[in-house]
C-alpha positions as CSV (number, residue, x, y, z in Angstrom):
1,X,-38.7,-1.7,-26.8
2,X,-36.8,0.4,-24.3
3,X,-33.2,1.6,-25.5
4,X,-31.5,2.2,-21.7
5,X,-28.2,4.2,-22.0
6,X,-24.8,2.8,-23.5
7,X,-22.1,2.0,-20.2
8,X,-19.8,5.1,-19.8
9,X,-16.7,4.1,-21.5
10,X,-13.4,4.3,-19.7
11,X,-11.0,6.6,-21.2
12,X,-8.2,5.5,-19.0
13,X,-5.1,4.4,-21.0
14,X,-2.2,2.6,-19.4
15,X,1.1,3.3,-20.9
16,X,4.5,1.0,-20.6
17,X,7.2,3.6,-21.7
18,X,9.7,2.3,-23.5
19,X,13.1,3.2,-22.5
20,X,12.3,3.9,-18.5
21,X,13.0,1.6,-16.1
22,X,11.5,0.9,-13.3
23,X,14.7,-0.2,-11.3
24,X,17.0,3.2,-11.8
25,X,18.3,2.2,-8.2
26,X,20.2,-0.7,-9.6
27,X,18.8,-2.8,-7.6
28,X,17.9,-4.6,-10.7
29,X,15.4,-7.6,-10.5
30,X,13.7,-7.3,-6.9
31,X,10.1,-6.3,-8.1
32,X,9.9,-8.3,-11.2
33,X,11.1,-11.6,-8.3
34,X,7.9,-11.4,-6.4
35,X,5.9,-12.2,-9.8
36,X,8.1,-15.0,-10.5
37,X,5.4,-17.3,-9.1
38,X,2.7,-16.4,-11.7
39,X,4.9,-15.6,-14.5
40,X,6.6,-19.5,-14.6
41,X,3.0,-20.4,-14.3
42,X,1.7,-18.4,-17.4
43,X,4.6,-19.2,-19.3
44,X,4.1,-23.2,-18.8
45,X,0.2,-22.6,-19.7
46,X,1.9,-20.7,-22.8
47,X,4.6,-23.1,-24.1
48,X,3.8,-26.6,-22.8
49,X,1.5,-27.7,-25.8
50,X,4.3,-26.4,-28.3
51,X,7.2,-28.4,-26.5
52,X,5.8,-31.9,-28.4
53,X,6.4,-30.4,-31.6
54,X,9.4,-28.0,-31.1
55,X,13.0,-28.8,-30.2
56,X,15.4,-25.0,-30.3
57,X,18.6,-26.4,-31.1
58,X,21.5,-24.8,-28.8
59,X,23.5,-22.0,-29.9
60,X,27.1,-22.4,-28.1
61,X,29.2,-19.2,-27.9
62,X,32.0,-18.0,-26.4
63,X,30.4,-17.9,-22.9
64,X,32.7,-20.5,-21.6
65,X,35.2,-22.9,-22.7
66,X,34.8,-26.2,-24.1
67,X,33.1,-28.8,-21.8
68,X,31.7,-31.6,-21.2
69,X,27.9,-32.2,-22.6
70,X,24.9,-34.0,-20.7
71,X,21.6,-34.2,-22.8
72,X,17.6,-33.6,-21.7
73,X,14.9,-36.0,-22.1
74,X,14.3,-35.0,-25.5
75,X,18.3,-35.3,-26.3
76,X,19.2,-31.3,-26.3
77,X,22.9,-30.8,-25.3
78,X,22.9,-29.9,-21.3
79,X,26.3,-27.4,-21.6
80,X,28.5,-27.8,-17.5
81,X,29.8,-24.6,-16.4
82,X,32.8,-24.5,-17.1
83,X,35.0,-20.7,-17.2
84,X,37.4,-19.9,-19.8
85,X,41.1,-18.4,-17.6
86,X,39.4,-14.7,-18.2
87,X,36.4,-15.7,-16.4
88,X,38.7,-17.3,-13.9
89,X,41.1,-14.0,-13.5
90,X,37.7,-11.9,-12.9
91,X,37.4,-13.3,-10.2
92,X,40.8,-14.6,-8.7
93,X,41.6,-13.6,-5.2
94,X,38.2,-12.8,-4.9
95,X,35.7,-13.2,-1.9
96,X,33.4,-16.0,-0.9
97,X,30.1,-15.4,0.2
98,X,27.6,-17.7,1.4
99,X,23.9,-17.2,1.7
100,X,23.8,-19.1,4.7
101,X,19.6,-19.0,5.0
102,X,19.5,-20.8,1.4
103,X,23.2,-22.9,1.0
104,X,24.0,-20.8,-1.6
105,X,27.5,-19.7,-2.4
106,X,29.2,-17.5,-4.6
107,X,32.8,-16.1,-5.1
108,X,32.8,-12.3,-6.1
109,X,35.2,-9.6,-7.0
110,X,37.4,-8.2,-4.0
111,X,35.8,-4.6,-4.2
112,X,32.3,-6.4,-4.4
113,X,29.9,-5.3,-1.5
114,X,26.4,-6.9,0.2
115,X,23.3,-4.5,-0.6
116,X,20.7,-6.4,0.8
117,X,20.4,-10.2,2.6
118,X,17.2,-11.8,3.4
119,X,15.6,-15.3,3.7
120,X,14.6,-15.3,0.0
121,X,16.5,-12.3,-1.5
122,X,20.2,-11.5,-1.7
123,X,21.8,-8.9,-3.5
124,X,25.2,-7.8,-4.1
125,X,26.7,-4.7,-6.1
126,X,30.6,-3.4,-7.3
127,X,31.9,-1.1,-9.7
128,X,28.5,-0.5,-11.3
129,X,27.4,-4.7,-11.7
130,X,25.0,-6.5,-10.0
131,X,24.2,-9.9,-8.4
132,X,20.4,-10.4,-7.8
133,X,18.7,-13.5,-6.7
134,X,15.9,-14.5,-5.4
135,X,13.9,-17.9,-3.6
136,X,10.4,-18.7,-4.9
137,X,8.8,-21.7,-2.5
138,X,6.6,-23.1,-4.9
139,X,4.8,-26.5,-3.4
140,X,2.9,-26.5,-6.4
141,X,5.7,-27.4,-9.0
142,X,6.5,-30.7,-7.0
143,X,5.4,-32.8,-9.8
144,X,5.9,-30.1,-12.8
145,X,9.3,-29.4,-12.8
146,X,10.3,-30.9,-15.7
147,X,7.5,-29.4,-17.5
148,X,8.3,-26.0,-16.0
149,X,12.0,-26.1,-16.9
150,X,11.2,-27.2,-20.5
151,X,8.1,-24.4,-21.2
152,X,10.6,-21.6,-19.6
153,X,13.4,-22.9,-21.8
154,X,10.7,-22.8,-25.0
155,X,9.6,-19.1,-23.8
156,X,13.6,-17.9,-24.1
157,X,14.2,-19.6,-27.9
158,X,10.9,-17.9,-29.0
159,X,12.4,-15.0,-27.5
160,X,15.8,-15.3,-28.6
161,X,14.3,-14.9,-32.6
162,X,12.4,-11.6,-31.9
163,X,15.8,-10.9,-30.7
164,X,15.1,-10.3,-26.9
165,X,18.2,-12.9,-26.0
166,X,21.8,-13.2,-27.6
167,X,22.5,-16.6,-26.2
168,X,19.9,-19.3,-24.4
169,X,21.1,-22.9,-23.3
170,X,20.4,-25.4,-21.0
171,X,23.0,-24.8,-18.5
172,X,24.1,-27.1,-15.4
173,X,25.6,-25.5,-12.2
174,X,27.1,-27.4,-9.4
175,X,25.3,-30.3,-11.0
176,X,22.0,-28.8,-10.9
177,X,20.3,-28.4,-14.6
178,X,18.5,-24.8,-15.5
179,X,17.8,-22.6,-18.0
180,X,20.4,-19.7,-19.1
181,X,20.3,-16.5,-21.0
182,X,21.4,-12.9,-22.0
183,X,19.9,-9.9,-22.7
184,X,21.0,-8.3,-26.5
185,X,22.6,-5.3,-26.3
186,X,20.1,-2.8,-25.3
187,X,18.8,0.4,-27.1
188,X,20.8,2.7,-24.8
189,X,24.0,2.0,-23.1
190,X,22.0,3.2,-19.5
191,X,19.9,0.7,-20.4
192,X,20.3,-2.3,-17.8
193,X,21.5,-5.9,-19.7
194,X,21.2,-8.9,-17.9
195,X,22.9,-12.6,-17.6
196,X,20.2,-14.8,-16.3
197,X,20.0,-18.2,-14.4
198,X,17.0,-20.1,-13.2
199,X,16.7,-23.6,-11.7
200,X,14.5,-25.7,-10.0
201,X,15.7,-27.4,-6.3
202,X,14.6,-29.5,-3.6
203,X,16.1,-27.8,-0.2
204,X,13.8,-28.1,3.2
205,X,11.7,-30.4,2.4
206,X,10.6,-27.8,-0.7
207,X,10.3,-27.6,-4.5
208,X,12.0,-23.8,-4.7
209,X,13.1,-21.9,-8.3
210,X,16.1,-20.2,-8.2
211,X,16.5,-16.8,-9.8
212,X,20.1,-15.4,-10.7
213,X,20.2,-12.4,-12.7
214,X,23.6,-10.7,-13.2
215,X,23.7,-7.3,-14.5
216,X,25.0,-4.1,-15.4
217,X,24.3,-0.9,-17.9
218,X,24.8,-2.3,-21.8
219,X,27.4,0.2,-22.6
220,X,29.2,-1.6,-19.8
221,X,28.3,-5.1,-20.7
222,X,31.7,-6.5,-22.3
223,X,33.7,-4.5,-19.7
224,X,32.0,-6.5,-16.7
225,X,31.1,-10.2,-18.6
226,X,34.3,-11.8,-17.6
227,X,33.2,-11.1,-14.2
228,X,29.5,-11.9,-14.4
229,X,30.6,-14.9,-15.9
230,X,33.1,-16.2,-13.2
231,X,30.3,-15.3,-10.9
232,X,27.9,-17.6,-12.7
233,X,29.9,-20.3,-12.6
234,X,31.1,-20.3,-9.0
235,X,27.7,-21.1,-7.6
236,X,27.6,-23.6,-5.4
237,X,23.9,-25.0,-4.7
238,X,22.8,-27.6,-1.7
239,X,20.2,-29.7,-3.9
């Protein structure tokens, strides 16, 4: 019997550094977007089977004030956007900007300016916060978005108890239904912290998810939230 030589083995090592992001631009969000397509996908293979046998009840908090309820399928409370006066001041006498190549509007802080506007990507910065959101066209959710919604909803619970979110709840916009969440505070106040909103449409003729990530450094967080908040809750969607 001939013994032929063991493979060489490949000594290469691939490190994720903890600590160092990739984004030190501020332009937070933009590369992680263009993987939204697989990711949704992954995490619907991931969490699907377990939605059957697990319901995360919903936290409220101090997010917004009191407000009328909707429910899902499987009767979870459906919390309306609805800012407290703070949230409102944030953002009073603000600016209105609409993303005219989506239907997509937003009011933002006065001092608030546009960083980048594309068919599927618009950012906006001011005063060291960040608006970030992107367009995924994605034919092949047509007849999985309720199954989508629910597994991405499932993902942010199981990742709310490791203690990745603060807050996750089903949260309706402008009458459209998605999933929202925030960061915890991170390990160092450079870190970035983000508010997060994502939502499945119908607009030209396609099944699109909407991704709206607010954000700022996490020493900064509770300076800014009023103001990420008011933002959140001013979108206006054609659905």
């Amino acid at each position: 019997m001939t013994i032929g030589k063991p493979e060489p083995v490949d000594k290469r090592i691939n490190v994720n550094v903890k600590g160092v992001h990739p984004q030190s631009s501020k332009k937070v969000g933009e590369n992680s977007m263009r993987q939204l397509p697989v990711i949704i996908l992954m995490v619907m293979v991931v969490a699907a089977c377990n939605l059957m046998s697990r319901k995360g009840s919903n936290t409220n908090s101090s997010s917004s004030s009191s407000s009328g309820t909707s429910s899902t399928s499987d009767g979870e409370p459906v919390e309306k956007a609805n800012p407290t006066a703070a949230q409102q001041a944030a953002i009073a006498n603000g600016q209105t900007v609409t993303w005219q190549q989506q239907g997509i509007t937003w009011t933002l802080p006065a001092n608030w300016r546009e960083n980048d506007v594309r068919n599927e990507s618009l950012s906006y910065s001011g005063g060291g916060a960040h608006l970030s959101v992107s367009i995924s066209v994605m034919p092949q959710m047509a007849d999985l978005v309720d199954t989508s919604i629910k597994a991405m909803y499932e993902a942010a619970k199981t990742q709310q108890k490791i203690g990745k979110y603060d807050e996750v709840r089903w949260l309706e916009i402008d009458g459209l239904r998605g999933v929202g969440f925030r960061e915890s505070v991170q390990e160092r106040p450079d870190d970035i912290r983000r508010l997060q909103w994502q939502a499945y449409r119908t607009y030209a003729g396609s099944t699109q998810l909407i991704n709206l990530i607010l954000s700022t450094d996490s020493g900064e967080f509770a300076k800014h939230q009023d103001a990420l908040y008011g933002i959140l809750y001013s979108t206006k969607v054609v659905h």
